[in-house]
C-alpha positions as CSV (number, residue, x, y, z in Angstrom):
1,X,11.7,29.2,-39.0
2,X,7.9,30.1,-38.1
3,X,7.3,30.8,-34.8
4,X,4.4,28.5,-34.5
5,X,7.0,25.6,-35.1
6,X,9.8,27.4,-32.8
7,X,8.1,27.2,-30.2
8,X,6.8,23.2,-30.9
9,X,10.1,22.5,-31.0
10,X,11.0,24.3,-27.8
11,X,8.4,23.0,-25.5
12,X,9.2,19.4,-26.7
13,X,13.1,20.2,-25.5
14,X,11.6,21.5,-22.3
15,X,9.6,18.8,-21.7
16,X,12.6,16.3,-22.2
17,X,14.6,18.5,-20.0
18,X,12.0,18.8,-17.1
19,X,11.4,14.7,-17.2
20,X,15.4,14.2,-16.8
21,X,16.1,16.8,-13.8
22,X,12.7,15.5,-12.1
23,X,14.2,11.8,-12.8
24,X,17.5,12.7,-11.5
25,X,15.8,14.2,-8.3
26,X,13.9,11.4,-7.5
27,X,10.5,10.5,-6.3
28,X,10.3,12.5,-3.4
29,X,10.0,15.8,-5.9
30,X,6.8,14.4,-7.1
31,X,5.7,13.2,-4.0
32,X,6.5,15.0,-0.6
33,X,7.4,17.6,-0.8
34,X,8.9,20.2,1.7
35,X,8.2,24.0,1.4
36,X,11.7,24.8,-0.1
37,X,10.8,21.8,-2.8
38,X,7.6,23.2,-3.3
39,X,8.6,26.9,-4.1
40,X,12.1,25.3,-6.5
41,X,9.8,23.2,-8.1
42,X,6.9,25.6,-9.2
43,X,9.9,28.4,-10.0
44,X,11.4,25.4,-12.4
45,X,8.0,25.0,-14.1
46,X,7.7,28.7,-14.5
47,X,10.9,29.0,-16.3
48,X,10.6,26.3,-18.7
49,X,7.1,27.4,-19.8
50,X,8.2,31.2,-20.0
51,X,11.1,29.6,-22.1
52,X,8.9,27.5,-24.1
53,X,6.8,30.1,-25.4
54,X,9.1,33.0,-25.8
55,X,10.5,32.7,-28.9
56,X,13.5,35.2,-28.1
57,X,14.0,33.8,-25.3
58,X,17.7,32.5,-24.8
59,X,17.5,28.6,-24.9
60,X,21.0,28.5,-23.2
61,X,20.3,31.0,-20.5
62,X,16.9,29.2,-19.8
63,X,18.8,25.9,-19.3
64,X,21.3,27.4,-17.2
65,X,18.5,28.8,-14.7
66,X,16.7,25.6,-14.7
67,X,20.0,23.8,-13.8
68,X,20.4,26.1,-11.0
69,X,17.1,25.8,-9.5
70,X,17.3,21.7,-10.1
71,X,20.6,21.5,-8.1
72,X,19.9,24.1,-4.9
73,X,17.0,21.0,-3.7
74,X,19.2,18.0,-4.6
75,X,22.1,20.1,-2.4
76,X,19.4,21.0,0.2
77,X,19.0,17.3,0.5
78,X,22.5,16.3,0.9
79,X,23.1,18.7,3.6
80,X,19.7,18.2,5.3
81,X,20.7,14.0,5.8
82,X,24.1,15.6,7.5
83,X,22.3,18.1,10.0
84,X,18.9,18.1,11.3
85,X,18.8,21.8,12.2
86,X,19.1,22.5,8.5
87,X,16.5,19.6,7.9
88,X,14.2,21.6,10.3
89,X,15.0,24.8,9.0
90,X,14.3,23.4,4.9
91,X,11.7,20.6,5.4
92,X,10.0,22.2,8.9
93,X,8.8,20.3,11.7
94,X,5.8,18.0,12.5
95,X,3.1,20.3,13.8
96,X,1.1,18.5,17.0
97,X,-2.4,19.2,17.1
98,X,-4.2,16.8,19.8
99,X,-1.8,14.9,22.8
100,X,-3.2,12.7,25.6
101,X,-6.6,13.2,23.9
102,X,-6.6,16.9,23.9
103,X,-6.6,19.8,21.5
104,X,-3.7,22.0,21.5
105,X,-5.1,25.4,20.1
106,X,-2.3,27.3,19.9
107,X,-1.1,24.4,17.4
108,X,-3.7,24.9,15.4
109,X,-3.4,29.1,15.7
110,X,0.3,28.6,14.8
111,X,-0.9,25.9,11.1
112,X,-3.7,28.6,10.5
113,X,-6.2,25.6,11.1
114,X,-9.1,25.8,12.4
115,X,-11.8,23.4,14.6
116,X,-13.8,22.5,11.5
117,X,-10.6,21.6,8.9
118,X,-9.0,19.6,12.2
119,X,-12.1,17.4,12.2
120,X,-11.7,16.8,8.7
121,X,-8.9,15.9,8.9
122,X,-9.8,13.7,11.4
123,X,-12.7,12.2,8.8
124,X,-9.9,11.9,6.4
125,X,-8.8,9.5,8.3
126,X,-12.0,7.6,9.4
127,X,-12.1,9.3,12.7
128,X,-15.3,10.4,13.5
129,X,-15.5,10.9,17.1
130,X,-12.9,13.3,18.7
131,X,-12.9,11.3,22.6
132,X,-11.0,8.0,20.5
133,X,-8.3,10.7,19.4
134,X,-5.0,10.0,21.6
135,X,-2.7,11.5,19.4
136,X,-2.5,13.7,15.8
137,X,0.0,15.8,14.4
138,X,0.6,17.1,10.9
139,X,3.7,16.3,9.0
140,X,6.0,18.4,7.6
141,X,4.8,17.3,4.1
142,X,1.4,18.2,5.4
143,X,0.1,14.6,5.7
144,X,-2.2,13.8,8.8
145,X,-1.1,11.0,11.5
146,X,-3.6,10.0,13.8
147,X,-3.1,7.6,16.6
148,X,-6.8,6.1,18.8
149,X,-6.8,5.6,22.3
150,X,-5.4,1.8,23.0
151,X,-9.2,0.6,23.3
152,X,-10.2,1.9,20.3
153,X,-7.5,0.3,18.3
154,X,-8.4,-2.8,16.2
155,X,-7.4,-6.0,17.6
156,X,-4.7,-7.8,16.0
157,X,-3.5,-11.3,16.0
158,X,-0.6,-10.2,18.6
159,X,-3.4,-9.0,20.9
160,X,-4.9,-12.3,20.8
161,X,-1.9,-14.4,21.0
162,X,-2.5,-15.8,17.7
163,X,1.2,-16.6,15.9
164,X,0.1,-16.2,12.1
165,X,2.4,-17.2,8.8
166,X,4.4,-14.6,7.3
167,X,2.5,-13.6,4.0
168,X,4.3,-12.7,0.9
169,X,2.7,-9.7,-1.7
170,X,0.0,-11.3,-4.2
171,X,1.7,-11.8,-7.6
172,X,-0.4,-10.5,-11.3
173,X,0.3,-14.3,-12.5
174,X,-1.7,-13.2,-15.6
175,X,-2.1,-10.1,-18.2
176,X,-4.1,-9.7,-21.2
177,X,-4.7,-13.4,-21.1
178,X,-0.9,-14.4,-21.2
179,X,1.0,-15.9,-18.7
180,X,3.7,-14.2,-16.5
181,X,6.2,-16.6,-15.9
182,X,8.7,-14.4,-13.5
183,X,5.4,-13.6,-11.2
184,X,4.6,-17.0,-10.5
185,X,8.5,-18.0,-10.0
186,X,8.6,-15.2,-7.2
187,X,6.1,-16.9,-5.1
188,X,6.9,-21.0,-6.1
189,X,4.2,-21.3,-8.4
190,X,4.6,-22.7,-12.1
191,X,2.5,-22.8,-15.1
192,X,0.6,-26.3,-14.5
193,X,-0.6,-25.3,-11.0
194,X,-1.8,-22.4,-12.5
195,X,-3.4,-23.9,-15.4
196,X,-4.9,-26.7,-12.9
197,X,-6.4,-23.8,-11.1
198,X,-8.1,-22.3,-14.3
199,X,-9.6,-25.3,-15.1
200,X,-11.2,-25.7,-11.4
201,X,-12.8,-22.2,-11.6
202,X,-14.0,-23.3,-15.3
203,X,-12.5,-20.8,-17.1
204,X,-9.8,-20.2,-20.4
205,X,-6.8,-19.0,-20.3
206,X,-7.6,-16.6,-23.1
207,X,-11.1,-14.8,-21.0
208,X,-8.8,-13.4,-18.4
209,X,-8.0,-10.0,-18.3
210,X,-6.3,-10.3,-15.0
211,X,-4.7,-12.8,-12.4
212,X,-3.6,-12.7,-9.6
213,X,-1.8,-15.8,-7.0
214,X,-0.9,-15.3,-3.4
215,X,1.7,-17.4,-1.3
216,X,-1.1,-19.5,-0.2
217,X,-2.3,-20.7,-3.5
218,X,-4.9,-18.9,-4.5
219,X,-5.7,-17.2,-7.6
220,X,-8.2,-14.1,-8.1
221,X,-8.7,-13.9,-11.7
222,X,-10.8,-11.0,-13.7
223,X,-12.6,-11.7,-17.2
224,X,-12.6,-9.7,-20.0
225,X,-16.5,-10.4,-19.9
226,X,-18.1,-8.7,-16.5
227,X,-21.0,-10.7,-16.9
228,X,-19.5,-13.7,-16.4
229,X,-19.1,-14.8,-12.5
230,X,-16.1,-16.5,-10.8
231,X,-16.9,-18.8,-8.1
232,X,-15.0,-18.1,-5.1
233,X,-12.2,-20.8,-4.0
234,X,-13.1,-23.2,-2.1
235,X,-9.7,-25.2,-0.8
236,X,-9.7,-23.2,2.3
237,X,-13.2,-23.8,3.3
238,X,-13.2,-27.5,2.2
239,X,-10.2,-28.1,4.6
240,X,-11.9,-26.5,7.4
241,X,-15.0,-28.5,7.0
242,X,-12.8,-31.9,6.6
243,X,-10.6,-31.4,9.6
244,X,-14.1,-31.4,11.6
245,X,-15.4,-33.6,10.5
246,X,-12.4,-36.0,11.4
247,X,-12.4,-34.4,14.6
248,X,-16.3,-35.6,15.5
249,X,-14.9,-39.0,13.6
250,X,-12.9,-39.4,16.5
251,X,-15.4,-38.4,19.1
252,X,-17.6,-41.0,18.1
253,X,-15.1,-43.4,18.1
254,X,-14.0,-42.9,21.4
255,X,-18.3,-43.2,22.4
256,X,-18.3,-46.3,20.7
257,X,-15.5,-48.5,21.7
258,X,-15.6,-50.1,25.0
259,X,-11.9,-50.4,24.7
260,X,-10.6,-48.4,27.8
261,X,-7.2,-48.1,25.6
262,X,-9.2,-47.3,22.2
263,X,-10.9,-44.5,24.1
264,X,-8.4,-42.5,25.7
265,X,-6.2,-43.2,22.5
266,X,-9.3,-41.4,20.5
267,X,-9.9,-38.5,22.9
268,X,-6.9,-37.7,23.6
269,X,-6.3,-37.6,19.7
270,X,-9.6,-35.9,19.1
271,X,-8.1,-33.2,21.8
272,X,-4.8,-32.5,19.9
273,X,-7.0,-32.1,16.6
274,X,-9.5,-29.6,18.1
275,X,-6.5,-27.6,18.9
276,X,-4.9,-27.4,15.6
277,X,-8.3,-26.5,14.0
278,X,-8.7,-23.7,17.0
279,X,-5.2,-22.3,15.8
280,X,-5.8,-22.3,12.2
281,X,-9.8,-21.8,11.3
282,X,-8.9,-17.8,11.4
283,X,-6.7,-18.2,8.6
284,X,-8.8,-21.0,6.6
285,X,-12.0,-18.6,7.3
286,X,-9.9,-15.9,5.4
């Protein structure tokens, strides 16, 4: 057999060999890894590619050392979820570079970091300006967590005491201009609400490259042609604007009766409805 084709044939095993062990290791070796991944993980590479080429190379003794170096991690990683100083000791610790707002320099001495890669790090994550900074450390993996001072966090909902609706993940409803049925089960849609929708927005089936529905009814659709625009939905909007308007309906009627009953009956009604639009015109405005 030609060498050229020997070694073909080779790399193609290696290859099928490399995707199983990788598959039977599971995400986290393509992923995050820890330094003891890291180094088992290049040294497997290495030896199938040495293999690969070397045409009297033994096949056998090549998967043998693969093997080897495959099953010390997936060992590592049983042990480590049975003892945290061995999960230290294999995966390493979290690494804290700035508490209460200041920089801990040793930290950084001990990471071989220095000022300028901590504050880009710190850009990395959108944090331009060090005095917001409560809290950082790097990961094990060597991701970067940051935490901002309590007045420099975003306001939530919770921080307004505003209760908003669980929200299920957006669905791809369509593909290639067919319809997925199993999306649109998931979130208790069907395929005449979705076709009622495409004919709202003006559109065929067939010109959409992409869909997508969310559990509040509304699709976001893409078009093979980019020239073409989508108009925006407008349910949420058009709610919002109706529920006003029936409010200030039922201002004006309690202005124009002279019914002392009528009156109070209408402002006290007008009341109730300007607090349900108050608790929901975040979520129709979104």
């Amino acid at each position: 057999m030609p060498d050229w084709l020997q070694i073909v044939l080779r790399s193609l095993f290696f290859l099928v060999v490399l995707f199983l062990i990788t598959k039977w290791l599971g995400k986290k070796q393509i992923s995050q890894l820890s330094f003891f991944e890291y180094v088992t993980g290049i040294t497997i590479g290495n030896v199938g590619a040495e293999l690969a080429t070397k045409v009297e190379g033994n096949i056998v003794h090549g998967v043998l050392s693969i093997l080897v170096f495959a099953l010390a991690p997936f060992l590592a990683g049983l042990i480590s979820m049975k003892s945290k100083i061995f999960r230290d000791l294999v995966e390493g610790k979290a690494t804290v570079f700035i508490k209460d707002g200041k920089i801990m320099e040793d930290n950084l001495k001990k990471e071989k970091y220095t000022t300028d890669e901590l504050l880009w790090l710190l850009r990395s994550k959108d944090v331009f300006d060090l005095s917001t900074v409560e809290f950082a450390l790097l990961e094990a993996n060597g991701d970067f967590s940051v935490l901002l001072k309590k007045e420099n966090q975003p306001l939530t909902p919770k921080d307004l005491n505003m209760t908003m609706p669980s929200v299920k993940e957006a669905q791809m409803v369509i593909m290639d201009g067919k319809i997925l049925d199993e999306p649109l089960a998931t979130i208790g849609l069907n395929r005449y609400w979705l076709k009622t929708e495409l004919e709202k927005l003006g559109i065929l089936l067939e010109n959409v490259f992409l869909g997508q529905a969310n559990s509040n009814g509304e699709l976001t659709v893409d078009l093979y042609d980019d020239k073409l625009k989508v108009p925006s939905p407008q349910e949420k909007p058009l709610l919002l604007a109706t529920l006003k308007k029936c409010q200030a309906d039922l201002e004006l009627f309690a202005l124009s009766t002279d019914s002392p009953e009528s009156k109070e009956m209408y402002s006290k009604n007008s009341k109730k409805l300007q607090k349900a639009i108050d608790d929901v015109a975040f979520i129709l405005r979104n």
